[in-house]
Structure formats: structure tokens, C-alpha cells
FIBALUM-372474 format. One record per residue (C-alpha): residue number from 1; x, z, y. Coordinates in nm, 3 decimals, padded with zeros to 5 digits, always signed. Layout:
REM FIBALUM-372474
<node NUM,<X,Z,Y>>,
...
END
This chain:
REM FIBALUM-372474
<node 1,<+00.000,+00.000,+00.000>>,
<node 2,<+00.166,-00.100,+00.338>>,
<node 3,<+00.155,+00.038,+00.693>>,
<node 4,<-00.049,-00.268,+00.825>>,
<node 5,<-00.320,-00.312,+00.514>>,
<node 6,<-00.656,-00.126,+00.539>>,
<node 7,<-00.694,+00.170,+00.404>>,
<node 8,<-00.893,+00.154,+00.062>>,
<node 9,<-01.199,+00.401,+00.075>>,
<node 10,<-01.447,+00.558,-00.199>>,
<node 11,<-01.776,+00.737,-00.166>>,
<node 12,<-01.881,+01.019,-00.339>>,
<node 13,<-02.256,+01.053,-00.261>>,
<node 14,<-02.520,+01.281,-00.362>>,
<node 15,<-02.823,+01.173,-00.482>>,
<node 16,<-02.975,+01.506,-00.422>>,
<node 17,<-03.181,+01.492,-00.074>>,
<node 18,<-03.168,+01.144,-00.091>>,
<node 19,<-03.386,+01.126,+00.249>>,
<node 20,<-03.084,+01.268,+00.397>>,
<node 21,<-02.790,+01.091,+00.169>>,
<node 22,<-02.935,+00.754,+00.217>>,
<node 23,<-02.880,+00.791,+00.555>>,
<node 24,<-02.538,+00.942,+00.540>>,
<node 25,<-02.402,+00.678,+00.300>>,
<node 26,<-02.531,+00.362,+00.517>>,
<node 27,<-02.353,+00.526,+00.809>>,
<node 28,<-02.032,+00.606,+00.665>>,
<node 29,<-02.016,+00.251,+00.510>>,
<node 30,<-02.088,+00.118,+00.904>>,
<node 31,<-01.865,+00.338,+01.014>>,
<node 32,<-01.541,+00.276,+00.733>>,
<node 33,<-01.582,-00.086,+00.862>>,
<node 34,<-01.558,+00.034,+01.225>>,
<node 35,<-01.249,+00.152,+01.142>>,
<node 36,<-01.117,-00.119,+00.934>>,
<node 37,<-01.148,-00.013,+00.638>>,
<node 38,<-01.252,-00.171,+00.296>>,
<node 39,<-01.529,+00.096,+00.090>>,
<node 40,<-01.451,-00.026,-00.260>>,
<node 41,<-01.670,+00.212,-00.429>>,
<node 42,<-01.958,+00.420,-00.334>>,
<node 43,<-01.995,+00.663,-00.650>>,
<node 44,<-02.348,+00.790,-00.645>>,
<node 45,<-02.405,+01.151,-00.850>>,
<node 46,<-02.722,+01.365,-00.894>>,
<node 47,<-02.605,+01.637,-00.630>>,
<node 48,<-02.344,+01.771,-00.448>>,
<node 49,<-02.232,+02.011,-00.750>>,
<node 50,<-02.171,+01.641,-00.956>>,
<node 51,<-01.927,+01.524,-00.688>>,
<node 52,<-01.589,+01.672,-00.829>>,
<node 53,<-01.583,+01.474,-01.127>>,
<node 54,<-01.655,+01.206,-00.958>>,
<node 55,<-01.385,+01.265,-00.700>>,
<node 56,<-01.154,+01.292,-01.043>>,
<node 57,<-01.240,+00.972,-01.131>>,
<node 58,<-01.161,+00.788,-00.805>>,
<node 59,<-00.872,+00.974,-00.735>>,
<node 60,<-00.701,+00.852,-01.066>>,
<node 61,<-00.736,+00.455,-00.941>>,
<node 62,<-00.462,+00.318,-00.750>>,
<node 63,<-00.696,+00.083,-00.524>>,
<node 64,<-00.803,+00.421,-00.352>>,
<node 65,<-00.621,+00.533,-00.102>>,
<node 66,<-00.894,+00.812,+00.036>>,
<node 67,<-01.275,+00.965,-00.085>>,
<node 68,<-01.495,+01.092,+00.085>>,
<node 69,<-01.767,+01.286,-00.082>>,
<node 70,<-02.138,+01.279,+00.116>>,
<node 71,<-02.403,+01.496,+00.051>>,
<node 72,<-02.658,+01.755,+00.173>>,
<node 73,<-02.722,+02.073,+00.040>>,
<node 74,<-03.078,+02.240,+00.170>>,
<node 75,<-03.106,+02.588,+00.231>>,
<node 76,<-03.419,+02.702,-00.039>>,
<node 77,<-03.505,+03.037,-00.131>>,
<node 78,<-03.229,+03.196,-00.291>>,
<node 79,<-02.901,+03.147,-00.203>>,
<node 80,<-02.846,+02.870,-00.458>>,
<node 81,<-02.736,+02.671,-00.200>>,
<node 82,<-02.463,+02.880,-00.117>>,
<node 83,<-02.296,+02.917,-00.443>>,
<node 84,<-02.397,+02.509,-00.518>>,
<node 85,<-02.159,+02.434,-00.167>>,
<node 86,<-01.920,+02.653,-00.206>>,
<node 87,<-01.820,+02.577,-00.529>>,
<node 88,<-01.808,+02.238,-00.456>>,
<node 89,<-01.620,+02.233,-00.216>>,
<node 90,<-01.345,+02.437,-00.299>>,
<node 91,<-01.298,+02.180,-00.637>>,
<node 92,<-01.322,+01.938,-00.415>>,
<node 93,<-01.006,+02.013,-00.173>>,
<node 94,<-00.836,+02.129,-00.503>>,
<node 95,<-00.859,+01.788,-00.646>>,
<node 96,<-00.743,+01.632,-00.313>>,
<node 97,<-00.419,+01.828,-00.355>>,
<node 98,<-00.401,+01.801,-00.711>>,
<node 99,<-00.422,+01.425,-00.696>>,
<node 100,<-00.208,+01.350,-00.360>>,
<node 101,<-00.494,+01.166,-00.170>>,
<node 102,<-00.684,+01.283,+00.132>>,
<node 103,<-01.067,+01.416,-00.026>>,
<node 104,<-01.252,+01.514,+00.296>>,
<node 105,<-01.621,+01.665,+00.301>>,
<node 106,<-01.902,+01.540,+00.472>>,
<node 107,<-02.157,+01.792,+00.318>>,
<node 108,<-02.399,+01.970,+00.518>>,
<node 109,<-02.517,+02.257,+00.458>>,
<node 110,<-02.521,+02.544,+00.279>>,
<node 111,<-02.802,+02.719,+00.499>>,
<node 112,<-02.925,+02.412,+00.663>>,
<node 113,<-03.294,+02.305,+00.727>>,
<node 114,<-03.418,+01.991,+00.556>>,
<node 115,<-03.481,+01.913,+00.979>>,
<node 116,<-03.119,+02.025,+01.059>>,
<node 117,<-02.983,+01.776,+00.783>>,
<node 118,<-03.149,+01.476,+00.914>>,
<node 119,<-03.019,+01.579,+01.229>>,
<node 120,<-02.662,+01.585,+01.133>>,
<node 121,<-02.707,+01.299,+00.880>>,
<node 122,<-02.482,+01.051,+01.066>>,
<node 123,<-02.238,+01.300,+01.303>>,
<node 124,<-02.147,+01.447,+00.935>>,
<node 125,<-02.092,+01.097,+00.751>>,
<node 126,<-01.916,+00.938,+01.016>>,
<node 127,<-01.619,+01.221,+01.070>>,
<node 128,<-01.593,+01.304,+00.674>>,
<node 129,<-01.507,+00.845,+00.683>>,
<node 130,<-01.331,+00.918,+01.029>>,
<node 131,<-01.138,+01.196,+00.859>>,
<node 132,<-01.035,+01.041,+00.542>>,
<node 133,<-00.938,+00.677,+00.689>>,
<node 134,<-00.691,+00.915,+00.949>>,
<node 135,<-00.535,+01.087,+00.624>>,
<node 136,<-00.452,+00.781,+00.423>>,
<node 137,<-00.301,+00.643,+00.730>>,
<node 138,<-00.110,+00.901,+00.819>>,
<node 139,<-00.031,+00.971,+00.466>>,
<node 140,<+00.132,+00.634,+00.465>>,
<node 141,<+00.339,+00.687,+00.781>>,
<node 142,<+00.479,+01.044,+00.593>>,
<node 143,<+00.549,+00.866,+00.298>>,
<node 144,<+00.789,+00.646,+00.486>>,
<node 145,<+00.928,+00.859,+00.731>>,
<node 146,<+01.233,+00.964,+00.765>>,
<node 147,<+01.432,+01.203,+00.948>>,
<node 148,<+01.720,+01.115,+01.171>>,
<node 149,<+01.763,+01.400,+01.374>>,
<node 150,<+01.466,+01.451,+01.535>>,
<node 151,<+01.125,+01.548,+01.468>>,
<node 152,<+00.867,+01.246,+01.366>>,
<node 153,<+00.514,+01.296,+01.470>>,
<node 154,<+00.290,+01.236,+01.259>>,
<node 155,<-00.060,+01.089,+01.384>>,
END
């Protein structure tokens, strides 16, 4: 992958809330070509809780340089949604370590209204795509970097 090709981007959406994740997933798609980047797979799974294998998965192919995992978790009764999230997305940042490729989150919730989702539908999409096309790029610029006496910013 070179400094001047665009950066290679997966999806990880939940199917869960799909009002909401429709949404989210036509904006970050709108968005990933804003940006110049090519979305080469949009991985749909039931919910939010599904995403880390998915993540897995994409993270193993070399024609991804970046996922970004999309989803919306809806505050209910209990505080499902809480353990549901969190879970999530702690696996989820683990895998983006464990893997070497920027995994960002653009999951609302936990304790979010079914009205506050649809309200953050495309502000969340668009910076999780924003987030992980900035990583891959500047992943590539630390991968070639190298020091020659002074510091090299990285951005």
C-alpha cells in the first residue's frame, strides 16, 4: 500500500436498529468517498455484540487497510445496553491492536434514546469513516518514517 493510493476501508454494521444503521451506513459510505477512499466491504451482523468477529475477519485481509464498525445500541429497560456496548467495544479496540490496523467506533449509545440515535445517525458515521481513513493514512506515513535527527510529525 503506498503513500499516494486510497486508503482501503471496511464496514462493520449492525443490523440491530436498522432504522438507525441504515442511515449510518449510507452516510459513512458518502462520506469514505468524500475522503477518497474505496469501501470494499460493508460487513453487515445482527447487532453491535456480532461486530468483533466480524472486525476479525476483515482485519485478517490484506486489501483492508482500516474498519470501521457502525451501529446503535438503544437504551431499554435494563441495562443490557450497557454491558452489550461495553463489551463490544473494548474487543473491538483489542482487535485493532491485536491486528495492526486502525478499528474505530461509530456506535452510539449505550443509554441513548431511539430519538437521540437518529439524531446522531450521521455526526457518528461520518467521524468513526473520518477517523479510520486518518489512521490508515497516518499509519502509512509511520510505517515509512524515519528518524534523522529530529522529530517527524505525524498527521
Amino acid at each position: 500500500m503506498g503513500a499516494g493510493e486510497p486508503v482501503r476501508l471496511a464496514l462493520v454494521v449492525g443490523e440491530f436498529n436498522y432504522d438507525v444503521t441504515r442511515i449510518m451506513m449510507e452516510k459513512a459510505v458518502s462520506h469514505a468517498r468524500f475522503l477518497g477512499a474505496e469501501v470494499r466491504y460493508i460487513y453487515m451482523v445482527p447487532g453491535v455484540f456480532d461486530a468483533p468477529y466480524a472486525v476479525a475477519q476483515l482485519a485478517r485481509k490484506d486489501d483492508v487497510d482500516a474498519i470501521a464498525v457502525i451501529g446503535a445500541v438503544i437504551q431499554g429497560e435494563t441495562k443490557h445496553d450497557e454491558v452489550v456496548a461495553h463489551q463490544a467495544a473494548r474487543k473491538i479496540m483489542d482487535l485493532g491492536i491485536e491486528y495492526g490496523k486502525p478499528v474505530t467506533l461509530g456506535v452510539i449509545g449505550p443509554g441513548a434514546s431511539r430519538m437521540q440515535a437518529l439524531e446522531r445517525a450521521e455526526e457518528y458515521a461520518r467521524r468513526a469513516v473520518e477517523a479510520a481513513v486518518k489512521m490508515a493514512r497516518r499509519s502509512r506515513l509511520a510505517e515509512s518514517a524515519r528518524y534523522t535527527g529530529e522529530a517527524i510529525r505525524i498527521e
